[in-house]
N, C-alpha and C positions, 0 to 999 in steps of 0.2 A: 424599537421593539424591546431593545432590553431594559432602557426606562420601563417601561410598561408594565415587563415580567417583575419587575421589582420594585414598583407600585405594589403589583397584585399580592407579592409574597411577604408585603410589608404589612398589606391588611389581613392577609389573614392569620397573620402571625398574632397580628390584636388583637383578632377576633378569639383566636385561640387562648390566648394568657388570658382575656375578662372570663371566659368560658372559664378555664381553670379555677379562676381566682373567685366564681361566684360560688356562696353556700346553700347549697341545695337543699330546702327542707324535705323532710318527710312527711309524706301527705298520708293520712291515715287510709288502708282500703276498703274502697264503699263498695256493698253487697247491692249487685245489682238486685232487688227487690222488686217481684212484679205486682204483687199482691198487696205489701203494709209499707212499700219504696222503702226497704229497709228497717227502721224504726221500729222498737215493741215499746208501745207509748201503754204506760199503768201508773195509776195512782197507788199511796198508800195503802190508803180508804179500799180502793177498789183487792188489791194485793189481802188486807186484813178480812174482808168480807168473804173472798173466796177460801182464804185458810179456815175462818170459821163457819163457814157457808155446812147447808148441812147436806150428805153426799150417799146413794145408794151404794147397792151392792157393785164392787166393780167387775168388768168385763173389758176394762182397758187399762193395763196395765205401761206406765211408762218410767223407766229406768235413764238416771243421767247420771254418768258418771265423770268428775274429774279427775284425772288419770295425774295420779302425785299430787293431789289438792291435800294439802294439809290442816288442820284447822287454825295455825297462826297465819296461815294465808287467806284463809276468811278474814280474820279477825285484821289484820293488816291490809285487805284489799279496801276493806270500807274507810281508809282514811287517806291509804296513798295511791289506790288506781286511780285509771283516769277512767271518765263517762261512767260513774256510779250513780244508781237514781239517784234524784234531789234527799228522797227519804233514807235511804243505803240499799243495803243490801238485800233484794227480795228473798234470799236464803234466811237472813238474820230475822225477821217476821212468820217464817214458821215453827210454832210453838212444839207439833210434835218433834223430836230429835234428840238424839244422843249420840252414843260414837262404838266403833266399832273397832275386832282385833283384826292384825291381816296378816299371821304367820304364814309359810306355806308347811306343808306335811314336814319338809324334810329341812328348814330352817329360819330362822327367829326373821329374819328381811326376806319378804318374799319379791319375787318379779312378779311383771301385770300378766303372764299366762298363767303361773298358780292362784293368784290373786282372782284372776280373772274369769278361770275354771270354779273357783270356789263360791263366787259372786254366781256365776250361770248356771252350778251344778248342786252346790249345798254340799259338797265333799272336797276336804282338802287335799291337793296333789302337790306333787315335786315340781319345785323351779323348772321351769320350761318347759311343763308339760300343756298341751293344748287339748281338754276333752277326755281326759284323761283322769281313772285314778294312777295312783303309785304302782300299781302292778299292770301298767300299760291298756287296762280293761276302758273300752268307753263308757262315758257318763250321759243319761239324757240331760240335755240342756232345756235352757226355759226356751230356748225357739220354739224347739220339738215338742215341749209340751204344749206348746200355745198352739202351734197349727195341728197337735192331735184332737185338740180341742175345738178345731173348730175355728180359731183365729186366725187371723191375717199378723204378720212380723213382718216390722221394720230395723233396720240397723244402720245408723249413722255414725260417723267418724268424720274428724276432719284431719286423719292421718288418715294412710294406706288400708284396704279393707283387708291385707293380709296381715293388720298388726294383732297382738295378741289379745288385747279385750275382743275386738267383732268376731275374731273367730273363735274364743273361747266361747262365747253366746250360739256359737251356728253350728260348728263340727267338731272333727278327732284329728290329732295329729301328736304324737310322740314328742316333737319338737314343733318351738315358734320358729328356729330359724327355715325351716322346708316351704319355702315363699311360696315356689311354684305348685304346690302341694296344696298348699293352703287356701290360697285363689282359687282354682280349679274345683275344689270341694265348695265352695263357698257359692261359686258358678253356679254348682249343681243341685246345690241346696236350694237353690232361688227364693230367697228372701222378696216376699212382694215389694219394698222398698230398700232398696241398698245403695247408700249414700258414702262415699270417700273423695281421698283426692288423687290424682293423679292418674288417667287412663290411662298412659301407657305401663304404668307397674302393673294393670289388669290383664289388658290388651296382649299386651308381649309373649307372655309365660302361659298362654289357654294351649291346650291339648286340641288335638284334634276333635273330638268329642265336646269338649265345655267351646269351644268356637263355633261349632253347629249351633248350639243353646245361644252362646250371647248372638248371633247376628242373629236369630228367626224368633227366636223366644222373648227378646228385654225388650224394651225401649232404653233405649240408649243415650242419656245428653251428655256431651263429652267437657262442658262447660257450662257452667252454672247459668249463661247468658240462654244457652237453649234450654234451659227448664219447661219454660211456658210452652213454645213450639213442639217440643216434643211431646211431652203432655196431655196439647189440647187435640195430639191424634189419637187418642184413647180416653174418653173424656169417663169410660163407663168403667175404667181400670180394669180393662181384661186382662192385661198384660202387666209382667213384673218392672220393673220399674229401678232402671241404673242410673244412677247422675253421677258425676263428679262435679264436686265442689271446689271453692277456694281452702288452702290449706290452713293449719292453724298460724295464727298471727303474736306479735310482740303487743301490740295494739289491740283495744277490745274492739271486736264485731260484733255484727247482728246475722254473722253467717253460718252458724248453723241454727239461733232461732229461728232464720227463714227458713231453712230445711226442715225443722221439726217443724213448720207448719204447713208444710208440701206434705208432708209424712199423716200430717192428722186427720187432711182432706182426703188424703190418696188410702189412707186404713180403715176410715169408718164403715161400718158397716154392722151390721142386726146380733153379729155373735161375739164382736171388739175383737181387740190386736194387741198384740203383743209390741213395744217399742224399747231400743235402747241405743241412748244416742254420747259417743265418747266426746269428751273434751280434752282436745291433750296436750294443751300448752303448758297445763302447772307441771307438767311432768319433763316437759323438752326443756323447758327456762330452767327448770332447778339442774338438770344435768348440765346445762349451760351455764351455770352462776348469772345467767339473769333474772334479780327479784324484781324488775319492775315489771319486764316482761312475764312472770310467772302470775303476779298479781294483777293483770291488764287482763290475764285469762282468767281468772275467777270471775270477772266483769263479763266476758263471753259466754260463761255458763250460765251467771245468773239471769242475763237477758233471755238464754232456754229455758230455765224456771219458768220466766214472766212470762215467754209463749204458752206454756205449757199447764200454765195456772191458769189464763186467757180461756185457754182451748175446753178448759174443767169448770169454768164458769157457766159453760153453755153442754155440758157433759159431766154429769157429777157422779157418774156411772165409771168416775176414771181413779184409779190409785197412782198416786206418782211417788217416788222414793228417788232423792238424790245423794249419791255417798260418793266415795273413792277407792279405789284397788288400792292403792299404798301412800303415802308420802315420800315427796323427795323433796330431800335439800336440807334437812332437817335445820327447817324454818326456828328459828326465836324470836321473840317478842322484844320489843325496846326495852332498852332500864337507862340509866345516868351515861353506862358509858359507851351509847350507840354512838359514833359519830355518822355515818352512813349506812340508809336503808339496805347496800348491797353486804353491809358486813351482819348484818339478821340472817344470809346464808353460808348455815358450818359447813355442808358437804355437798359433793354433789350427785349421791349415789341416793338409793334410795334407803330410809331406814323403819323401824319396827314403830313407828308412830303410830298410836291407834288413831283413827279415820273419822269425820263426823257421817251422819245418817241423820238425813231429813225426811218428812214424809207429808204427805195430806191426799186426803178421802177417806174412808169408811175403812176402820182398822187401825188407823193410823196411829191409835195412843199406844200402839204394843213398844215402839223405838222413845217413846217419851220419859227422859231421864233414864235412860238404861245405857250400859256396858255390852253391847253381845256381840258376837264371832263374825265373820264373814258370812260365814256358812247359813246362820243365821237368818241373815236379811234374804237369800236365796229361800232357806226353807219356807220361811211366813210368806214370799210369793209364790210359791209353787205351790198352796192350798189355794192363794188366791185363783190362782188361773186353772184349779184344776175343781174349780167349782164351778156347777153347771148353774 
């Protein structure tokens, strides 16, 4: 018997040290895709024809933001991310764009709630104010405009839905940091699509009131795998509409293009929608000092471009504008004495870099070779949408 036991404790001692001893890759993670199996396959050709394509009045308004996307991280995603189309970058192929300021009211580096308030509001506020001007007053945002108007609003993150862009877009809050506060309002706003990650950072913190709403009122998929099943219980969208996603990645995805295109199917309709959907990994990697990961996420945004230009080919009734709340990492470009891509990041906070601004449909030369404000790009959509 004790031969035996020490047989067995000899194998699996083996078994254990190759276990150790093997290198585990890293397997990139696949979106489970019910619809396009993941993949937003576009051509060039196809990519240049919808930029030039020629586009009515819109009544769909769709907003992408990369949250800390800086413009040397464009310009450096197209040579050193990985899974960049064959042609580059579908961002780099739209001709209207310039760039834009991102102070907040009250100093020169703003965070993504002032930032993000001034993107949603067209007024600028104090660092961590959510909805908010500087004298605590609220601000209508472009949700509230779009559904006074008669729209349907979606809002996508592939962070938490209580971070400061999605709520700067939906509600009021004095501070980013009143999580609880913040969710709950958002709850109650019910956005007909509302996309993040994480259900239990939702789930946990609901009031007794916003918990009545989420069980009898949403559709609920608590993983991106139930999307379709959940869904195909309400095929006529009476109902609002919660998912959570997988979160932002190191690795570029096609996971929130598949969500913006849950979103296009689940929003259309005779009077359009309101959309904005955050990307937020160039902003988590720059805080992180990772550049590859920072630039792996421009590759995730611009494959929402490519859904979203897809989606405009067959809907020319759509305005799409892609910019950023801020920059971080205060990215540089190579010269003679780069030795390593990760030394192109100097900080890891966020700094006063002005922003690029992309645009196409009907309107779209107003950002073409221009300089203007945050506030800016807010106001010129806020005519958009408040046009019958």
């Amino acid at each position: 018997m004790k031969k035996l036991l020490a047989v067995i404790l000899s194998l699996l001692l083996i078994f254990t040290l190759a276990a150790c001893g093997e290198k585990k890759e890293e397997k990139p993670i696949e979106p489970q895709g019910w619809y396009t199996e993941g993949e937003i396959k576009i051509t060039e050709k196809q990519v240049k024809e919808i930029v030039n394509g020629k586009f009515t009045t819109p009544k769909n308004v769709i907003v992408i933001i990369g949250d800390g996307m800086g413009p040397n991280d464009i310009t450096l995603a197209e040579e050193h991310a990985e899974g960049v189309y064959d042609f580059g970058l579908v961002l780099n192929q739209i001709k209207n764009c310039g760039f834009a300021t991102t102070h907040s009211a009250n100093a020169d580096v703003t965070d993504s709630a002032a930032s993000g308030t001034a993107l949603a509001t067209g007024v600028k506020t104090n660092n961590g104010y959510i909805g908010k001007d500087p004298n605590g007053n609220d601000l209508l945002n472009m949700a509230e405009l779009a559904r006074a108007a008669g729209k349907k609003v979606g809002i996508i993150t592939d962070e938490v839905i209580s971070g400061a862009t999605p709520t700067a877009f939906t509600v009021h809050n004095i501070s980013r940091s009143n999580t609880a506060e913040l969710v709950n309002s958002m709850i109650k706003f019910k956005p007909d699509v509302l996309m993040g990650k994480d259900y239990n950072s939702v789930f946990m913190v609901l009031g007794e009131e916003e918990r009545t709403i989420f069980d009898n009122e949403y559709l609920v998929a608590k993983d991106f795998k139930r999307f379709k099943e959940v869904l195909d219980t309400d095929k006529k969208c009476e109902k609002p509409f919660l998912g959570f996603l997988d979160g932002y990645s190191s690795i570029p995805t096609y996971n929130l293009a598949n969500c913006a295109e849950v979103a296009f199917n689940r929003l259309k309709n005779d009077k359009g929608f309101f959309l904005m959907i955050e990307s937020s990994g160039t902003d988590k990697y720059g805080h992180g000092n990772d550049i590859q990961g920072k630039l792996n996420s421009v590759v995730t945004l611009d494959r929402t471009v490519a859904a979203a230009l897809k989606f405009m080919e067959q809907n020319p009734d759509t305005l799409l504008v892609i910019t950023s709340d801020h920059e971080t990492g205060g990215v540089k470009l190579k010269d003679e004495n780069t030795k390593y891509l990760s030394d192109l990041l100097t900080v890891n906070e966020h700094t006063a870099t002005p922003v690029r601004v992309f645009a196409v449909g009907k309107g779209s030369e107003y950002f073409k070779g221009k300089t203007v404000d945050n506030t800016d790009i807010a106001k010129f959509l806020f005519d958009v949408i408040s046009k019958k």
